[in-house]
N, C-alpha and C positions, 0 to 999 in steps of 0.2 A: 795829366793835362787833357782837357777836354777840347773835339776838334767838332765845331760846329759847323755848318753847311756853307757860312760864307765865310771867307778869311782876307784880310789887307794884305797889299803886297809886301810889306816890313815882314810880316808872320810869314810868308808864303818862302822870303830868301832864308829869316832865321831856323825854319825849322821844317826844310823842302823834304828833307830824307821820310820824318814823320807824315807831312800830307800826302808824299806821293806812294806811300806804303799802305795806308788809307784808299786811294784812289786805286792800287792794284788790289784790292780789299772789297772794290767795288763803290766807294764813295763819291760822291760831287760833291765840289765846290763851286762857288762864284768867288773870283776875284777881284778887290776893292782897291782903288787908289783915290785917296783922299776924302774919303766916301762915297763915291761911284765907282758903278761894277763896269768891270772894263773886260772879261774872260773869263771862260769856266775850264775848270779842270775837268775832265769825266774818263770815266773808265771805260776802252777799248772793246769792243765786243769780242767775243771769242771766235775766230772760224773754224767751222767744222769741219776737221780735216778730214774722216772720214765719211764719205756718201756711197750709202748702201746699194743695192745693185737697184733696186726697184725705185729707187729714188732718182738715181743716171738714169735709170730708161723713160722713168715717165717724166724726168725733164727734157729728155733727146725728143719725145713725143712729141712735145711741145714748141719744138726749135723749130725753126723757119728753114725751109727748104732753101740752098743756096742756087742762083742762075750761075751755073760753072762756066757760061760764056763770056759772063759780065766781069765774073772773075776774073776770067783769063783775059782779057779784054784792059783790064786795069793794072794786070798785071805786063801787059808788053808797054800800054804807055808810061808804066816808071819807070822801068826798065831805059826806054827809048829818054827820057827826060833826065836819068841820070847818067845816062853817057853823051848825052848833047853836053850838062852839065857840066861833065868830067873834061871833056873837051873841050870846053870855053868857047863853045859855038853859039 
């Protein structure tokens, strides 16, 4: 049985094991109800769970310096906002 690029939603329930084995295979779909396309099936990008040393440092390179006061700063008004909170003040 051949699975071509678009498939009706009838197709898509009777025979979901098959397109979605396809789709981890790498395939798309468009999905059709009564002849408009209403969704696409697509396959997942992979992430790459390993990142090489020189790849962390020259993206740390690139990271924006943080203001650690602003930080700290935002971090006492939730703080304060969640025990006002806590106490139904």
């Amino acid at each position: 049985m051949s699975l071509g690029g678009e498939i009706n939603q009838r197709d898509l329930r009777a025979r979901s094991r098959e397109i979605m084995d396809a789709v981890a295979a790498g395939r798309s779909f468009t999905v059709t109800r009564h002849g408009s396309q209403i969704g696409s099936l697509v396959p997942l990008r992979h992430v790459r769970r390993f990142v090489s040393r020189d790849d962390f440092a020259a993206t740390s390179d690139r990271a924006p310096t943080p203001d650690l006061d602003a930080f700290r700063a935002d971090q006492d008004a939730s703080m304060e906002q969640g025990l006002t909170g806590a106490l139904g003040a």
